[in-house]
N, C-alpha and C positions, 0 to 999 in steps of 0.2 A: 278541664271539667266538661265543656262541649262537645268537645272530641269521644271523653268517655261515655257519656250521655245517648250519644247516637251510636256509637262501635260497640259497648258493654252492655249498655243499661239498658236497651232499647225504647230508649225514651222520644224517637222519632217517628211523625206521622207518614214523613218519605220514606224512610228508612226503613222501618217497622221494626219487631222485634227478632232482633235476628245479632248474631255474635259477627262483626265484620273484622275481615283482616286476619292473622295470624299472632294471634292473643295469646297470651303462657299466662297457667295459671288454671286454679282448680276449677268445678263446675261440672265435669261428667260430661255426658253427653247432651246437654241442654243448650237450646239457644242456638242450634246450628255447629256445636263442637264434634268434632271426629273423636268417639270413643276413643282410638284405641292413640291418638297421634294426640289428641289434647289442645290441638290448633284448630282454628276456624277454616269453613273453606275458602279454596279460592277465590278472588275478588278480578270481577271485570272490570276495566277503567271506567264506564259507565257508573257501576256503582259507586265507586272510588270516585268520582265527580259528584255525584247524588250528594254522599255524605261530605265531601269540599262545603259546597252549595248550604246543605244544613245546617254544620259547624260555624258556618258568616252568619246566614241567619239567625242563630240562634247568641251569637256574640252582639252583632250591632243591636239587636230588639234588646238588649241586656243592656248593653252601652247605654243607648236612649231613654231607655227605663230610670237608668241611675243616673243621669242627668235629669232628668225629669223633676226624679224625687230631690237633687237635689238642689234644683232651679226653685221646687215647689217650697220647698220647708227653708230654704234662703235666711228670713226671719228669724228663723228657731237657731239656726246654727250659728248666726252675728249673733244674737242672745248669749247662746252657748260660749261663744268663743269671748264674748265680753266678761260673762261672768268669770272663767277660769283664769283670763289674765286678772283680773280685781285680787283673787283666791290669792294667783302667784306672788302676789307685790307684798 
C-alpha cells in the first residue's frame, strides 16, 4: 500500500505527484504516462532511492502509530478480550 501511495497515487511530499516506475494499467496520459506506451518514464537510481527512503518512512510512522494506539487503548482491549471470553463460555 506504501509502495502504491508514493509510485501511483502521488501521495508523497518527496516524491510528488508523478507516475514512478513502469506501471501497466490504464490512466492516459496523466501523471507522467507516455501516451502512446502506457508505461511511466524512466527512473534514475536516485529517484528509485527517494522513493526506497519514502516507502520506510512511511511504513515505520505507521508501525509506531499502531503501536501507539494500541499501547494507548491497552485497557479497552483486556475489557474487550474479557468480555468475549465470558460470551464464549
Amino acid at each position: 500500500v506504501a509502495q502504491a501511495m508514493v509510485t501511483q497515487l502521488g501521495m508523497s511530499e518527496v516524491v510528488g505527484q508523478r507516475l514512478v516506475g513502469q506501471q501497466q494499467g490504464g490512466g492516459g496520459p496523466f501523471m507522467g504516462r507516455d501516451f502512446m506506451s502506457g508505461s511511466g518514464p524512466p527512473v534514475s537510481q536516485s529517484l528509485r532511492s527517494a522513493v526506497d527512503a519514502e516507502v520506510k518512512r512511511i511504513v515505520d510512522e505507521q508501525y509506531k502509530r499502531g503501536v501507539s494506539l494500541l499501547k494507548g487503548n491497552k485497557a479497552l482491549l483486556d475489557a474487550l478480550a474479557d468480555k468475549l471470553m465470558e460470551q464464549e463460555k
